[in-house]
N, CA, C and O atoms as a MOPAC input file, in Angstrom:
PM7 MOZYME 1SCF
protein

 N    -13.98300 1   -15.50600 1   -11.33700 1
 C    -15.01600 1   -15.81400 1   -10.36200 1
 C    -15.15100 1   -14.64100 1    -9.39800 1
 O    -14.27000 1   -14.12600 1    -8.71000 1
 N    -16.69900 1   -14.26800 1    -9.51300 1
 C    -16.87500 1   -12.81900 1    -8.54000 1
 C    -16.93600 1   -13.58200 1    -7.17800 1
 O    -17.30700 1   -14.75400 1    -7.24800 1
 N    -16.66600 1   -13.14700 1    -6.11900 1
 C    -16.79200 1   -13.57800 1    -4.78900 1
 C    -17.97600 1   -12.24900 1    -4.33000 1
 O    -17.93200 1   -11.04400 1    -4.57600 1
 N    -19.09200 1   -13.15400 1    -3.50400 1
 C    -20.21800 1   -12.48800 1    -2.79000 1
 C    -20.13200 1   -11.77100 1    -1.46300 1
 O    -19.34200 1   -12.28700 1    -0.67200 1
 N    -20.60000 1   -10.98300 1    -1.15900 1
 C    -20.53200 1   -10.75400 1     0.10200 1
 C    -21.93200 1   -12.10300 1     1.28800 1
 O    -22.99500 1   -12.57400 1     0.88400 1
 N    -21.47500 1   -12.23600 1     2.25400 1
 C    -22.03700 1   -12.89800 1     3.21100 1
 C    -23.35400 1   -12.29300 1     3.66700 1
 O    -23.69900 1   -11.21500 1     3.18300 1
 N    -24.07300 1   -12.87600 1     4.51600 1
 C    -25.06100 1   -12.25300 1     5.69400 1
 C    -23.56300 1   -12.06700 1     6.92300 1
 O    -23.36000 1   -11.04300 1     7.57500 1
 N    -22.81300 1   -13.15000 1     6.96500 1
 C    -22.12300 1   -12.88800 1     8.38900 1
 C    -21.11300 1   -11.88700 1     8.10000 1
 O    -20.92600 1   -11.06900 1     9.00000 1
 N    -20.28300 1   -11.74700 1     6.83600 1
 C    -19.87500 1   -10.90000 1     6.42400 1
 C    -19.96700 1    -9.77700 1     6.82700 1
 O    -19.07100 1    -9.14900 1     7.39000 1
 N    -21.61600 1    -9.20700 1     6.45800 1
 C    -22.14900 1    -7.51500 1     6.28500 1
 C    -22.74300 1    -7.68000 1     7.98600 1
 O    -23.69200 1    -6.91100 1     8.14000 1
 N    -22.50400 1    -8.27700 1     8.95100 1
 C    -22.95000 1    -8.55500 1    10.33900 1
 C    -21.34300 1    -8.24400 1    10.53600 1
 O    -21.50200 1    -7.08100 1    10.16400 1
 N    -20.38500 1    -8.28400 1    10.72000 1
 C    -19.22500 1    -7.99900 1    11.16200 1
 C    -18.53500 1    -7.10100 1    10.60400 1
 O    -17.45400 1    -7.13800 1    11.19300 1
 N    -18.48700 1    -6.15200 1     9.66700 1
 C    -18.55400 1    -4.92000 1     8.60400 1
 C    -19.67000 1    -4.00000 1    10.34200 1
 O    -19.27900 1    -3.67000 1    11.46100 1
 N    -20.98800 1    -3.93200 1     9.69700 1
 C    -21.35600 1    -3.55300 1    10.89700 1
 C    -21.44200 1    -3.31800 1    12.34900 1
 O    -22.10800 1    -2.45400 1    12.91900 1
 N    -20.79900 1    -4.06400 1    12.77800 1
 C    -20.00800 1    -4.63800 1    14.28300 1
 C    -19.10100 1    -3.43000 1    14.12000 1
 O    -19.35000 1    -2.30900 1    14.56500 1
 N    -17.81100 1    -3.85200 1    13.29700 1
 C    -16.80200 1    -3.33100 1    13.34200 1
 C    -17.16800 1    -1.62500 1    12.96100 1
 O    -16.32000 1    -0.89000 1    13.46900 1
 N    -18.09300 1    -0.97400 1    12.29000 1
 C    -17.80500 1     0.03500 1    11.98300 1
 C    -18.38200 1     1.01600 1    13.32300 1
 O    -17.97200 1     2.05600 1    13.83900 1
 N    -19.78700 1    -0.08500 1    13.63300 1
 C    -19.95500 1     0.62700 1    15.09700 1
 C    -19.46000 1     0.86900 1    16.09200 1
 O    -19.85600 1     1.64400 1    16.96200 1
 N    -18.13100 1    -0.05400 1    16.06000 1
 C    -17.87000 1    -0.14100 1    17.50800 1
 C    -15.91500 1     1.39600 1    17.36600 1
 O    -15.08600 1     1.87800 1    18.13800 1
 N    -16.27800 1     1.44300 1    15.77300 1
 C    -15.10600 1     2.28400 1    15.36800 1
 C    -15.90500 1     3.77500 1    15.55100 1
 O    -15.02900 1     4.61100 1    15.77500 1
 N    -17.01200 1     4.30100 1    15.54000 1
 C    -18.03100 1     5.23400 1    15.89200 1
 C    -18.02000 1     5.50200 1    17.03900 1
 O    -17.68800 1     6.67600 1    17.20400 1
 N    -18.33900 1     4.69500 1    18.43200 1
 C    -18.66400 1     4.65900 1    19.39800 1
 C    -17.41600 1     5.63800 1    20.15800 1
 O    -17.45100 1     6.53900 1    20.99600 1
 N    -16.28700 1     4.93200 1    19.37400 1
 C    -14.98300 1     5.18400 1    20.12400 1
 C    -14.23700 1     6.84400 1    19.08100 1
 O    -13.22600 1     7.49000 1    19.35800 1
 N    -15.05100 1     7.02200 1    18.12100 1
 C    -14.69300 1     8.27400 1    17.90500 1
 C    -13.53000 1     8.07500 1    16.91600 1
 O    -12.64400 1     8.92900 1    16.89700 1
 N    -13.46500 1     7.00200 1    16.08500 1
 C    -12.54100 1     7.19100 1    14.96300 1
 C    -12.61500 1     7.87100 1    13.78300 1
 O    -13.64300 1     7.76300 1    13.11500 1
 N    -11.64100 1     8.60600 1    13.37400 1
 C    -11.83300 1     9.66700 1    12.80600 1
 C    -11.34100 1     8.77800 1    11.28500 1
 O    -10.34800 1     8.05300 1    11.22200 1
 N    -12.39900 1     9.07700 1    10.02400 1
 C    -11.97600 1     9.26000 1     8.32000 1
 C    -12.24900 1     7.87200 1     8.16700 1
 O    -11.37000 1     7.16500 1     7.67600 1
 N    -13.56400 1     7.27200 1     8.58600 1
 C    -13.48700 1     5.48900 1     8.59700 1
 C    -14.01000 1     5.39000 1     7.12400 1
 O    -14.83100 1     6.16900 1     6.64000 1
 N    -13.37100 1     4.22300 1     6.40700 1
 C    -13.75700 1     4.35200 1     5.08500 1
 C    -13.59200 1     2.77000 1     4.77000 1
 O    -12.50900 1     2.24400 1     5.02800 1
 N    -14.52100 1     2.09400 1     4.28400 1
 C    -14.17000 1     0.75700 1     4.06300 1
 C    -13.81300 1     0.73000 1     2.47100 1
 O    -13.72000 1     1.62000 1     1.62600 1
 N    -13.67600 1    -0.48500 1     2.44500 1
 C    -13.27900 1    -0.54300 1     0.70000 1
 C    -13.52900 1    -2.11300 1     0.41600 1
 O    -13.08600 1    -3.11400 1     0.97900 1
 N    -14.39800 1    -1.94500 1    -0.66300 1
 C    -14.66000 1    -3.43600 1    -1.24000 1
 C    -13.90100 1    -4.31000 1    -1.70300 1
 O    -13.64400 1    -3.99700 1    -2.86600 1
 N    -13.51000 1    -5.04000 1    -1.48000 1
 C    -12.50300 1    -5.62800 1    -2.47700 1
 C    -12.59800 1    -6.75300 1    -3.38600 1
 O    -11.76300 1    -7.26700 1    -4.13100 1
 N    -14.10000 1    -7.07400 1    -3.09200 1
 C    -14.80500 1    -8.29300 1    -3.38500 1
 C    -14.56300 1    -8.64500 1    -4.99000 1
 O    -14.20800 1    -9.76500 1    -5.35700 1
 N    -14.77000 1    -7.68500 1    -5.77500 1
 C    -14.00000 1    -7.77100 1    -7.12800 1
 C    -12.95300 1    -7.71600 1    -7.89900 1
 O    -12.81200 1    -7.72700 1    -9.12200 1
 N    -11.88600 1    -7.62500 1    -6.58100 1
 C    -10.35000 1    -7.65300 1    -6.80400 1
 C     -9.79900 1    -8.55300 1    -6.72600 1
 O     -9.57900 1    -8.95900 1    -5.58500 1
 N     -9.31500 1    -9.29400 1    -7.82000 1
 C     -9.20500 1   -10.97900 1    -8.14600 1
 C     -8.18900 1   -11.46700 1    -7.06600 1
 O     -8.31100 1   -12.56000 1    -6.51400 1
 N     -6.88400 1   -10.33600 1    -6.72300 1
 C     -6.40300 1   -11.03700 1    -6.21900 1
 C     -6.32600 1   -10.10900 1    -4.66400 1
 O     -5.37200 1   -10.03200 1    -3.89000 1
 N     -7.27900 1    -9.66200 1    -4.59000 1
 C     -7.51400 1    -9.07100 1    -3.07100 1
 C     -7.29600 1   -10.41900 1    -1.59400 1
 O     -7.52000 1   -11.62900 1    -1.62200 1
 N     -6.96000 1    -9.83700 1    -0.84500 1
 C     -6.82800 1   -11.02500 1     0.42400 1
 C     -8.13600 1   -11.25600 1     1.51000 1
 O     -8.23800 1   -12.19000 1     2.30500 1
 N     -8.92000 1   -10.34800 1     1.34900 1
 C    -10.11000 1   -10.41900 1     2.14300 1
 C    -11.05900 1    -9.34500 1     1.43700 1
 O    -10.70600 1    -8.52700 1     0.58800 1
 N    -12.58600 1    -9.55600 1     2.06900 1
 C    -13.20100 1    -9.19900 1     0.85400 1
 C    -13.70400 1    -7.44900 1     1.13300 1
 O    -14.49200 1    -6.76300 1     0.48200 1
 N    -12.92300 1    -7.11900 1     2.31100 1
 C    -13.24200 1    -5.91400 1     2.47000 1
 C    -11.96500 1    -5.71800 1     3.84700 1
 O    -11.67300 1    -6.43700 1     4.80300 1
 N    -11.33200 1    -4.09400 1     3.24700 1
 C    -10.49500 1    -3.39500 1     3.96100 1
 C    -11.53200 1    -2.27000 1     4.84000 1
 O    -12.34100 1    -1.65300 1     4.14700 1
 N    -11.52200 1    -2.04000 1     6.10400 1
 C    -11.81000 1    -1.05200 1     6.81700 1
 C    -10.88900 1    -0.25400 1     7.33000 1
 O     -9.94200 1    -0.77200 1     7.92200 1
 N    -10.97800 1     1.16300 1     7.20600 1
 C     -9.88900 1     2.37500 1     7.43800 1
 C     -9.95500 1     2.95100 1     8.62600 1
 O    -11.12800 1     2.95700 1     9.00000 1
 N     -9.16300 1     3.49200 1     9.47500 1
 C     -9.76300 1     4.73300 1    10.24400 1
 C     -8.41600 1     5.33500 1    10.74400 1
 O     -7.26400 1     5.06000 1    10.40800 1
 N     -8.83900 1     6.12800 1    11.53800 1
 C     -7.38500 1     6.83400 1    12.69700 1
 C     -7.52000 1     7.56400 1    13.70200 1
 O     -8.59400 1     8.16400 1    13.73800 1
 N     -6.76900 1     7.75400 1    14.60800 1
 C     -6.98700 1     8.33600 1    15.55300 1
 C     -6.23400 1     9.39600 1    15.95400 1
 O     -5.51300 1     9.87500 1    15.07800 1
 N     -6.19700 1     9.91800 1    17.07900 1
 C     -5.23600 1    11.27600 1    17.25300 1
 C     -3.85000 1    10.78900 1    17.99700 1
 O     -2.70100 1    11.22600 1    18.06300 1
 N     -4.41700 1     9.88400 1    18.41500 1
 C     -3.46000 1     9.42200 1    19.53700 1
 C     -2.88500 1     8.02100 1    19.47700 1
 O     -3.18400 1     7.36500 1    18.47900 1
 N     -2.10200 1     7.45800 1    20.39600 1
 C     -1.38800 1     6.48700 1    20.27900 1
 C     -2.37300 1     5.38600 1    21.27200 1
 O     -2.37100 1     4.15700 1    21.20500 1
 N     -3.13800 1     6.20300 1    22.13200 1
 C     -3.91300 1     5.88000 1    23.36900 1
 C     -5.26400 1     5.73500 1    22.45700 1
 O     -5.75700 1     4.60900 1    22.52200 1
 N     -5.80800 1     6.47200 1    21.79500 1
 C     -7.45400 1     6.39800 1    21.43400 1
 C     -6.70100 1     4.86800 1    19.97300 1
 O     -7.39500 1     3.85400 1    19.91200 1
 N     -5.76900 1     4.90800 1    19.28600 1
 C     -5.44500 1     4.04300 1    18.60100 1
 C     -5.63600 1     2.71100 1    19.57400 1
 O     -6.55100 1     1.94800 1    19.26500 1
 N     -5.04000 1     2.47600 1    20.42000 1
 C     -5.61100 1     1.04700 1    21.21200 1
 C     -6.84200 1     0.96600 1    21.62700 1
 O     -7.35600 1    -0.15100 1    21.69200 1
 N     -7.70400 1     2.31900 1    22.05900 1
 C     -8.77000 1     1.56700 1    22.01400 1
 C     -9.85500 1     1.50900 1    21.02900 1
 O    -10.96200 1     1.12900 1    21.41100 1
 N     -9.65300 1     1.86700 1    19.71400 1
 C    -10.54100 1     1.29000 1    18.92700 1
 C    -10.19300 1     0.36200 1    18.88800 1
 O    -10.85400 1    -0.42200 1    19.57100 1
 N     -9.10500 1    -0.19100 1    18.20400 1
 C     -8.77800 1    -1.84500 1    18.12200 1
 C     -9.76400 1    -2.23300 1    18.86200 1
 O    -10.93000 1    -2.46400 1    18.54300 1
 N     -8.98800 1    -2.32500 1    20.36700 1
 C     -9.90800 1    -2.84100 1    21.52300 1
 C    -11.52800 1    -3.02800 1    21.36100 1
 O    -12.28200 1    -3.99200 1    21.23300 1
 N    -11.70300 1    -1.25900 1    21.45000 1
 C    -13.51300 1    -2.02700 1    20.96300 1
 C    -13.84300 1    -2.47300 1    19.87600 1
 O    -15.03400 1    -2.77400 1    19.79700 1
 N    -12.98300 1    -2.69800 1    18.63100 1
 C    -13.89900 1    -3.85900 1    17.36800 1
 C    -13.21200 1    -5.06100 1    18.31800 1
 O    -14.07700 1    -5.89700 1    18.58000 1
 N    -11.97100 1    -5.38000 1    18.88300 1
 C    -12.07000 1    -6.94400 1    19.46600 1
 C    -13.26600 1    -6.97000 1    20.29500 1
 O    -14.09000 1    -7.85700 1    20.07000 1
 N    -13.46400 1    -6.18600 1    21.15600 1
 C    -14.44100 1    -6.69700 1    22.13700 1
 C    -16.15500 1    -6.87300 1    21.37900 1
 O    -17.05500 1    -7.67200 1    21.63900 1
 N    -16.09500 1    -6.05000 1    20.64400 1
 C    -17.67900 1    -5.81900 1    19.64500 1
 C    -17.81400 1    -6.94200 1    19.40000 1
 O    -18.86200 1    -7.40200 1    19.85300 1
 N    -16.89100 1    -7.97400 1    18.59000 1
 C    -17.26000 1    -8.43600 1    17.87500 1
 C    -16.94200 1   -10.25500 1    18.69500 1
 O    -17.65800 1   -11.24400 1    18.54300 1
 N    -15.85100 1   -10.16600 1    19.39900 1
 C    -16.01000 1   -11.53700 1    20.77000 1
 C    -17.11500 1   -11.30300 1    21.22500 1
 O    -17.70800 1   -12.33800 1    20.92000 1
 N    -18.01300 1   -10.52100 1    21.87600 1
 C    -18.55200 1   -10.41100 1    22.98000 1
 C    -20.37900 1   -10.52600 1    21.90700 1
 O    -21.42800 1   -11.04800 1    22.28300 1
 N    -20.15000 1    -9.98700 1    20.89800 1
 C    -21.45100 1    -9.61800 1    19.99600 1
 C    -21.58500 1   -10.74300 1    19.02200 1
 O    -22.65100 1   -11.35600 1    19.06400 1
 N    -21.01000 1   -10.98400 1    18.46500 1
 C    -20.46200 1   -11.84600 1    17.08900 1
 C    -19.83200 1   -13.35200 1    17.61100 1
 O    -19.78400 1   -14.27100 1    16.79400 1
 N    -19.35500 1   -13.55600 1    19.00300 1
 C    -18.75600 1   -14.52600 1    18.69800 1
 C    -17.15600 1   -15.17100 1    18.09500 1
 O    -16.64700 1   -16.29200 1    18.06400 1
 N    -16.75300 1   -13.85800 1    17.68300 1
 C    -15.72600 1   -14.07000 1    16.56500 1
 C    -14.35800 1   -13.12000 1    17.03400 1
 O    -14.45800 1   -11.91400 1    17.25500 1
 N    -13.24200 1   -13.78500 1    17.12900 1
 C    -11.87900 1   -12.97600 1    17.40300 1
 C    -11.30000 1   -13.35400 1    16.28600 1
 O    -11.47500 1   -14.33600 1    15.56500 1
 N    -10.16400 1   -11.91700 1    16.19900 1
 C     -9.47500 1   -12.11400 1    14.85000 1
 C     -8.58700 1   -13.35100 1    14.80300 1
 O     -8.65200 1   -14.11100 1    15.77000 1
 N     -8.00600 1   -13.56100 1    14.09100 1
 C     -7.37500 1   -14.63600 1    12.98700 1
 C     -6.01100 1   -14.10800 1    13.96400 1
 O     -5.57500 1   -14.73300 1    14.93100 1
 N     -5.40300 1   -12.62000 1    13.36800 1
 C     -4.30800 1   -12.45500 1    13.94900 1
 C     -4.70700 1   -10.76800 1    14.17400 1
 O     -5.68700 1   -10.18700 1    13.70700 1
 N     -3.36600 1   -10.06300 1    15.23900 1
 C     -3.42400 1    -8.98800 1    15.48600 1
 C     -1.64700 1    -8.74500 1    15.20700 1
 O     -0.66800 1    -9.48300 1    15.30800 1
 N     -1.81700 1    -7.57100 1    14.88500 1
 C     -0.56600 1    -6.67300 1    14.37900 1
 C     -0.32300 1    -5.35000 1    15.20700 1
 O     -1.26500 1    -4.61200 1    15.49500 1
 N      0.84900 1    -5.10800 1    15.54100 1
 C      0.97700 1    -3.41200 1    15.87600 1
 C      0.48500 1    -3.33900 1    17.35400 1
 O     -0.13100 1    -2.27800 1    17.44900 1
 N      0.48200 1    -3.96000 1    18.49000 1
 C     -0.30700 1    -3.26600 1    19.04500 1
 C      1.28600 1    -3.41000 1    19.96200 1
 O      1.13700 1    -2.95500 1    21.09600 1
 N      2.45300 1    -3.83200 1    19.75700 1
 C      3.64100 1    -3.22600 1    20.78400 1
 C      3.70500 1    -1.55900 1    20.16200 1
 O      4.05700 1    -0.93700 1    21.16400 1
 N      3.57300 1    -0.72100 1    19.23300 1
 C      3.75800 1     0.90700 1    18.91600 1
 C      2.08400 1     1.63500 1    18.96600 1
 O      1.77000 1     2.76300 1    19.34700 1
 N      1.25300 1     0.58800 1    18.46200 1
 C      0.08900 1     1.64100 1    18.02500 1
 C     -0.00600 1     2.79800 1    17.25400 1
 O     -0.83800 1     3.69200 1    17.41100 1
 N      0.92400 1     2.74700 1    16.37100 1
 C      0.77900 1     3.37500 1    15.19800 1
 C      0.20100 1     2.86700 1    13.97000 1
 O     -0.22900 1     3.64400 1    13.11800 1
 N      0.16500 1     1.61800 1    13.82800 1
 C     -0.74900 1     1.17800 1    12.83500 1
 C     -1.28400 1    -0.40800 1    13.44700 1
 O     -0.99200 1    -1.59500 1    13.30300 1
 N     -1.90200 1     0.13600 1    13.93500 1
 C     -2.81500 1    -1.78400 1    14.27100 1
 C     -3.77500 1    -2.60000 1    13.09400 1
 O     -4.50800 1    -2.01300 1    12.29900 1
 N     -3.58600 1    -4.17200 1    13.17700 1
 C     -4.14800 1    -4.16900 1    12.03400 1
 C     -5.18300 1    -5.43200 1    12.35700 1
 O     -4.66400 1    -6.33100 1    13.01800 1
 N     -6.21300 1    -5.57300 1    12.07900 1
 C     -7.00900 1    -6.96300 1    12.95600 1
 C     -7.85000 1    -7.46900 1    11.57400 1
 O     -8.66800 1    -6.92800 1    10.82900 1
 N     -7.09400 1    -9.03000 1    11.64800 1
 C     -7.70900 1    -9.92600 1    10.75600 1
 C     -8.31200 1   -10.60800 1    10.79400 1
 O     -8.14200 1   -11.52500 1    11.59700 1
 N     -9.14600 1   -10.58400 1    10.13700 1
 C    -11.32300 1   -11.51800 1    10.59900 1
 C    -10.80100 1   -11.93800 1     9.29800 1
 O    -10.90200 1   -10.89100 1     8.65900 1
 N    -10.37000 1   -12.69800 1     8.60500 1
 C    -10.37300 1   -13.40300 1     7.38800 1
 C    -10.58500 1   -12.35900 1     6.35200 1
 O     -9.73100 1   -11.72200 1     5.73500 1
 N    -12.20100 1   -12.28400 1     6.25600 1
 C    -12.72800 1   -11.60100 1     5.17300 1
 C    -12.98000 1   -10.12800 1     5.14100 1
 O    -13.38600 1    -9.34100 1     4.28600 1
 N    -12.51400 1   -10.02600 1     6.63400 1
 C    -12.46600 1    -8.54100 1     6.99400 1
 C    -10.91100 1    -7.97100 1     7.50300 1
 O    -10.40400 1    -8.62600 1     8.41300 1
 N    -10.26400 1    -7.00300 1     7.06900 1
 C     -9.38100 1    -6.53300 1     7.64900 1
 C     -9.29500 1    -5.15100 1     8.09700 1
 O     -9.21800 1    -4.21100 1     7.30600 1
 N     -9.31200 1    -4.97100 1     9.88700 1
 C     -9.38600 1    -3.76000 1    10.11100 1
 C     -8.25100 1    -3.05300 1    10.28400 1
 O     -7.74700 1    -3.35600 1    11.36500 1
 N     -7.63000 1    -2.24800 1     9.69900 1
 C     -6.35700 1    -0.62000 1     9.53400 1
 C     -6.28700 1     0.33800 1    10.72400 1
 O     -6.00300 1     1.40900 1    10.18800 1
 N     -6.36200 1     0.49800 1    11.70300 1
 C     -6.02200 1     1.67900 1    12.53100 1
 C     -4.71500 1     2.20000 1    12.61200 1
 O     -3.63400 1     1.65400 1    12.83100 1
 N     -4.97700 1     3.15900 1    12.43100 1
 C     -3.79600 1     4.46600 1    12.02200 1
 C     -3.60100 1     5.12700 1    12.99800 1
 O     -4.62400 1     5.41000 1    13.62300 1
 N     -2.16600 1     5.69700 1    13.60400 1
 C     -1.43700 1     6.85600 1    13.87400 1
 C     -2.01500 1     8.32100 1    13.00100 1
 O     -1.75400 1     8.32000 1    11.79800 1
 N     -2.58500 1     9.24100 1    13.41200 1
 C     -2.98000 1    10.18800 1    12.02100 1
 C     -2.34300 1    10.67600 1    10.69400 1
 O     -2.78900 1    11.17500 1     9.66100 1
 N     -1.02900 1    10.30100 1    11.18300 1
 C      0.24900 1    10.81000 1    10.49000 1
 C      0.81100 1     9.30800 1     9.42100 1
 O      1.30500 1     9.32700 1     8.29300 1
 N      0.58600 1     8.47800 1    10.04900 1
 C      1.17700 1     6.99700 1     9.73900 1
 C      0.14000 1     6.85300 1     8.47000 1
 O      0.56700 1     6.27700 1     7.47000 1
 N     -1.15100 1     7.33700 1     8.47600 1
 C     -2.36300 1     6.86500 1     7.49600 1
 C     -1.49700 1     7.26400 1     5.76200 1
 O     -1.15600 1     6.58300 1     4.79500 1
 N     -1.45000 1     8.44400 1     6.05700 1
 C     -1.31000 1     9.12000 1     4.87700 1
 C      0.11200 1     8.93800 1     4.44600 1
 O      0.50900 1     9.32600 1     3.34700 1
 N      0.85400 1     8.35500 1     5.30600 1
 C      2.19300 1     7.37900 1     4.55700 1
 C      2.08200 1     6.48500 1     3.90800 1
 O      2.51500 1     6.47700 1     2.75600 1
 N      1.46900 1     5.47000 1     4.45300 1
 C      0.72900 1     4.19700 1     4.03500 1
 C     -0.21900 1     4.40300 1     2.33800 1
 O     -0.02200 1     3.80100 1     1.28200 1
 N     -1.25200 1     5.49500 1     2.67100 1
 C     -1.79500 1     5.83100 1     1.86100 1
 C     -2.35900 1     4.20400 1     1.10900 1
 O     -1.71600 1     3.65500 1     0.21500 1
 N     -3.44000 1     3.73100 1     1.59600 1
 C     -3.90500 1     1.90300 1     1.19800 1
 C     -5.23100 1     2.83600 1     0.68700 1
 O     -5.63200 1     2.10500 1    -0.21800 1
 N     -6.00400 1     3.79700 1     0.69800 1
 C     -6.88000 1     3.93900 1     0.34900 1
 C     -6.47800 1     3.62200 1    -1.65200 1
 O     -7.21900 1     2.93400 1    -2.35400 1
 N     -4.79600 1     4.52300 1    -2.33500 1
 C     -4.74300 1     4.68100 1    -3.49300 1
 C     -4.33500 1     3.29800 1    -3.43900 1
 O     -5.21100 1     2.75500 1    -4.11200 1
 N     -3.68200 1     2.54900 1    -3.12000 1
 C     -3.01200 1     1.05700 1    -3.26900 1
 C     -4.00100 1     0.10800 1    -3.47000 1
 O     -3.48300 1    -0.96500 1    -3.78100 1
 N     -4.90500 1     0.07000 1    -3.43300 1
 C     -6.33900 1    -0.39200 1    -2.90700 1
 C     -7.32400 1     0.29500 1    -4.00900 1
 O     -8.49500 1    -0.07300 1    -4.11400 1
 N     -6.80800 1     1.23500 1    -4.75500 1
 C     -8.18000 1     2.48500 1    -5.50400 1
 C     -8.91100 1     1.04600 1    -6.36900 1
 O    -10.09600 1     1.28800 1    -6.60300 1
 N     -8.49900 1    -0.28800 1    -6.85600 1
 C     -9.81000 1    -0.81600 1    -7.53800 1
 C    -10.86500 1    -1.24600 1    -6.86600 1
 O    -11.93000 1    -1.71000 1    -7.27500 1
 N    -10.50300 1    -1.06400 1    -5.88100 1
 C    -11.56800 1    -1.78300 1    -4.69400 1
 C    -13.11200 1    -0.35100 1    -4.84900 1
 O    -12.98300 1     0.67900 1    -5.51100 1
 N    -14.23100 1    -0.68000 1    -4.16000 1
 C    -15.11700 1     0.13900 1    -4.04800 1
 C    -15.09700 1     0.86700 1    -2.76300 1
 O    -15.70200 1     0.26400 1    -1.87600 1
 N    -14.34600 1     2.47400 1    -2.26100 1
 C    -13.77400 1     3.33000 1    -1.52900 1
 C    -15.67300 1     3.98400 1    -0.82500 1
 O    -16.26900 1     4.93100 1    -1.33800 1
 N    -16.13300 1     3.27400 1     0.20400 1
 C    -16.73900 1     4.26500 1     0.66000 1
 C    -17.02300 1     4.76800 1     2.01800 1
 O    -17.43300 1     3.98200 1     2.87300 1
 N    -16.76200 1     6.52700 1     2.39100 1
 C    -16.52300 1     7.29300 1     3.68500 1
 C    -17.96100 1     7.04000 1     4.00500 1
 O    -18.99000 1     7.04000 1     3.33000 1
 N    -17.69100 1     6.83100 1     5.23200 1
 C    -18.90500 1     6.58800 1     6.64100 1
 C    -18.54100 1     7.96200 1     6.86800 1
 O    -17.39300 1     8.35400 1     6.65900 1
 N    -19.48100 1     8.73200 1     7.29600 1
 C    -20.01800 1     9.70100 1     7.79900 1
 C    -19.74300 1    10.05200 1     9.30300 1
 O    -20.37500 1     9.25600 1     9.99700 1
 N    -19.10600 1    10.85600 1     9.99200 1
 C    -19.24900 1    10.73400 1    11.35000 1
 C    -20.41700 1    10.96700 1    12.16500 1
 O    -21.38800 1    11.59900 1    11.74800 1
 N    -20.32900 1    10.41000 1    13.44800 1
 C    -21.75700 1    11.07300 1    13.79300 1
 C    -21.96400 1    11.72200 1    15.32900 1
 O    -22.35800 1    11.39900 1    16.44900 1
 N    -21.31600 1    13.08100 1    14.44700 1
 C    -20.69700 1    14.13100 1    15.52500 1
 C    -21.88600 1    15.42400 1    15.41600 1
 O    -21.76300 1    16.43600 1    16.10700 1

């Protein structure tokens, strides 16, 4: 069974990627997962930051984007006693913020490669 993407879905995908823009996150890359039978939500969002400080506040602005815009706070939040990897769960969405260094340990983009991998563009 393929699982669809939503209208509220691709409304909080959008939320979240803007509000990861605004704040200057660097390498944002979502990934589909919608056809990964045994994926946990139907889309992973990536990013990172330089700092331990710009790492809290993206988090921060997809929570606030998406309470304040959407209506909607995550499920649960992870990481935010180090801020090296924060992680915010909307069910069907899960957002990744990275330490710059912590990303490429992790490395979820290859762990993740059946999913559909695609880089947002910065807009610098």
């Amino acid at each position: 069974m393929t699982k669809t993407k939503s209208s509220e879905t691709q409304v909080k995908l959008d939320l979240i990627l803007e509000a990861l823009q605004e704040k200057k996150g660097k390498e944002i890359v979502t990934i589909n997962l919608e056809k990964v039978g045994y994926a946990i939500c139907d889309y992973f969002v990536i990013c990172q930051g330089d700092s331990t400080t710009q790492v809290d506040a993206l988090s921060d602005a997809v929570y606030r984007k998406l309470k304040t815009e959407h209506k909607t706070a995550p499920h649960h939040i992870e990481g935010n006693d180090n801020s090296i990897w924060i992680l915010l769960d909307y069910f069907d969405i899960v957002v990744h913020i990275f330490l710059n260094e912590k990303r490429s340990f992790y490395n979820l983009e290859e762990l993740w490669a059946e999913g559909e991998l695609v880089r947002i563009e910065d807009e610098t």
